[in-house]
N, C-alpha and C positions, 0 to 999 in steps of 0.2 A: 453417732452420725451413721446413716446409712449407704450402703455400697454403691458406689456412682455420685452420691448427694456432692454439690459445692459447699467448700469447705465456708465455714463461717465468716461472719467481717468479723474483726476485734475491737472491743472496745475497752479504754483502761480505763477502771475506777482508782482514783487515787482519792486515796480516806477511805476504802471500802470495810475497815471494820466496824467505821463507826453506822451510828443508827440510820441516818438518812446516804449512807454509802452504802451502805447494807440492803434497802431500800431498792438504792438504784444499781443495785446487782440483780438483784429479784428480776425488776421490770425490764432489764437488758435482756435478760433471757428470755422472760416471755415476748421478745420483739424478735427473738431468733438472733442477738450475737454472740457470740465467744467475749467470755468478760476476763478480763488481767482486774483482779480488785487488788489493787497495794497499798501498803498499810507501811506506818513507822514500826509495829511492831508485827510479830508473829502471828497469824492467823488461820483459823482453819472452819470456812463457813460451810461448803463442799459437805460433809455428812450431812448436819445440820439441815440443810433444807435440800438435799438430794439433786445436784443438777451439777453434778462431780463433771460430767464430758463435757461440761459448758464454762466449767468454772477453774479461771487459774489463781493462784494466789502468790503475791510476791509481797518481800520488805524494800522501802523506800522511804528516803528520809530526803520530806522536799525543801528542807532547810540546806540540803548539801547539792549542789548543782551538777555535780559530776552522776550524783546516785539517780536523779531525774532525769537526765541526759542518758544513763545506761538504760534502763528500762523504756526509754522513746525509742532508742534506737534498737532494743529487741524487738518491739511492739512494729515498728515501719519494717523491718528487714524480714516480715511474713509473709509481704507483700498484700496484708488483707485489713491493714490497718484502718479504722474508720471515723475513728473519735478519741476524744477522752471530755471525764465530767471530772472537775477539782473539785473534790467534797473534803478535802481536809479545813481543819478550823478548829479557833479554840476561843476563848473568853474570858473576860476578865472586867471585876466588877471593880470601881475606884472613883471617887473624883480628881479632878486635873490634881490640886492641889497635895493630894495624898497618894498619886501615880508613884507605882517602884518600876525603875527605867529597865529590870532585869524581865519584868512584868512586859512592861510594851516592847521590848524587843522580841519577846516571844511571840508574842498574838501579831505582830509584824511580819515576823521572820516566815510565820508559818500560813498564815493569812495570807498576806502580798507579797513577799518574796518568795515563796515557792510555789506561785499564779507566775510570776515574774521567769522564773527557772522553766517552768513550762512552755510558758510563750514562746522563751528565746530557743530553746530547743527544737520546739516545732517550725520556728519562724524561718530557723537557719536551713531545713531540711524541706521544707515548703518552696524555698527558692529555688532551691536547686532539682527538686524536684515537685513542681504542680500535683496537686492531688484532690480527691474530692473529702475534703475531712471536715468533722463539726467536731467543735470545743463547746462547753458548757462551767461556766465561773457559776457556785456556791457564795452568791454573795449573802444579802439580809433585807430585810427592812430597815436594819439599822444602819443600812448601807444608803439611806433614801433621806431621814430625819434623825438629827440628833436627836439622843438622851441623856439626861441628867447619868453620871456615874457611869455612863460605855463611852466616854471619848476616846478612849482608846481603842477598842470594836468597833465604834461606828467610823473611825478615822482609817481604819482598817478596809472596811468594808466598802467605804465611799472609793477610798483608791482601788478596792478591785474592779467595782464598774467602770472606774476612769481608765486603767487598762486594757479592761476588755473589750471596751466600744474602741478603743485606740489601734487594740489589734486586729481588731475584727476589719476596719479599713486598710491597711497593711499588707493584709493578706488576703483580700477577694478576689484579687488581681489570679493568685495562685492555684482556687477552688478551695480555700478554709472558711469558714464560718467560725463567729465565737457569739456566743450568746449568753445572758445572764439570770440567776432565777435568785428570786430573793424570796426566800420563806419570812412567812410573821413566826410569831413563838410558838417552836414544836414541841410536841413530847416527846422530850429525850431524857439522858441522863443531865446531858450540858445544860440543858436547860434548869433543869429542876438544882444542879449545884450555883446556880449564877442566882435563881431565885432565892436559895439561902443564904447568899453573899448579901444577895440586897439585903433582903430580910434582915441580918443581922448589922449593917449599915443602916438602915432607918431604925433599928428596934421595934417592929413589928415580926410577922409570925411566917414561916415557909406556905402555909396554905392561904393568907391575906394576899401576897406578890401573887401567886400564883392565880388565883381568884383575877385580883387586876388585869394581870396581862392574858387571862381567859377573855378578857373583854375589850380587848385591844383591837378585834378584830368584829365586824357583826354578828358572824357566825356565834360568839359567847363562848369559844371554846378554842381550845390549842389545836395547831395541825399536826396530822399523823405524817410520820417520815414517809408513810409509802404514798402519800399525795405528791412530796415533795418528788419524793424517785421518778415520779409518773411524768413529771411534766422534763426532769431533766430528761431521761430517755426518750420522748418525744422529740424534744430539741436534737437526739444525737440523727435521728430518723430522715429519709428522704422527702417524709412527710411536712419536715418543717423549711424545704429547702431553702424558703422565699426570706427567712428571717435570718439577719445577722446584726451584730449590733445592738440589740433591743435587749429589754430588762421586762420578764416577767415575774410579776409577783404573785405569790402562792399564799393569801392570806384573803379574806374578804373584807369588803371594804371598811373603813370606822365605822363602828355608830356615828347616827346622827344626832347632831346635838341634842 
């Protein structure tokens, strides 16, 4: 930061180690904000892609509501606060039938209940004090249509958009925004272990799913996380201010039949 310059707005990535948090750390800085990316575990992205003065890193576990509530409340008492994007998530492949309940409570816990932990922390701190801030929920496609073997992902993911648009009216009153971006199937690590769960579920091959859900979308191919980073940092922007409420999807459209 240079002498005289205004200090940054902040924005917190939570899930910033993973691929598409990571993503939307990149594109936060090229927008010019000071990024908080926190993670359940230890991380250190800062050497890595070289944008140390821009980039803070902390541990948060949004399972735990106290540990969400801490890090909001460092991030508002900067007085420069401006956003946050929920990139945490996780997956899990199964039919209803053959569900282990230790299984949905995790992709629950971490999925919706700590979208859930977030909300209320901002919601509480919004009232009391008005502010101009954008939220961005990490939902899915599979948050739009069920699939054979994600009902528990996609039951996940449905509740986060029902949240989202829930709070996004809640709190316009106060100057927050919450918005939602649901990617089709990225290239990630997540992706590629959910596609050998299937895989090994139907008894076909990891590059057969793979191939499929390449074509799930018209493009014939998976989306790169830094598509997905692009449009959530958009969302965090002044540029998007007209939008609240609304679900953008970051996938091209079906094939047609």
């Amino acid at each position: 930061m240079t002498s005289g310059a205004s200090p940054k707005l902040v924005t917190l990535v939570i899930g910033g180690a993973g691929e598409i948090g990571l993503a939307t750390v990149l594109s936060l800085v090229e927008f010019g904000y000071e990024v908080w990316s926190a993670d359940l575990v230890e991380h250190s992205i800062v050497a890595s892609i070289g944008v140390s003065e821009n980039v803070r890193t902390f541990v948060v576990d949004v399972c735990d509501e106290a540990s969400v509530d801490a890090i909001l409340k460092q991030a508002w008492a900067t007085g420069r606060f401006h956003g946050v994007v929920y990139a945490a998530g996780t997956n899990y492949d199964a039919l209803v039938s053959e569900t282990d309940w230790a299984d949905y409570d995790r992709v629950m816990n971490v999925n919706l209940l700590g979208a859930f932990h977030v909300c209320k922390s901002i919601g509480q701190r919004l009232v009391a004090e008005p502010l101009p801030l954008s939220l961005v929920f990490i939902s899915s496609v599979a948050g739009l249509t069920g699939e054979s073997g994600g009902s528990v992902y996609c039951a996940s993911k449905f509740g986060l958009i029902g949240l989202t648009q829930s709070f996004a009216s809640e709190i316009a009153k106060y100057g927050g925004r919450a918005n939602i971006v649901c990617p089709g199937n990225v290239n990630s690590r997540m992706l590629a272990a959910l596609a050998q769960s299937a895989a090994d579920r139907k008894g076909s091959s990891l590059e057969s799913v793979l191939e499929d859900w390449s074509w799930a979308s018209a493009y014939g191919r998976l989306i790169e996380p830094a598509e997905v980073g692009a449009a959530c940092s958009w969302l965090i922007t002044p540029g998007s201010s007209g939008l609240s409420g609304q679900t953008l999807v970051i996938d091209g459209p079906p094939p047609l039949p």
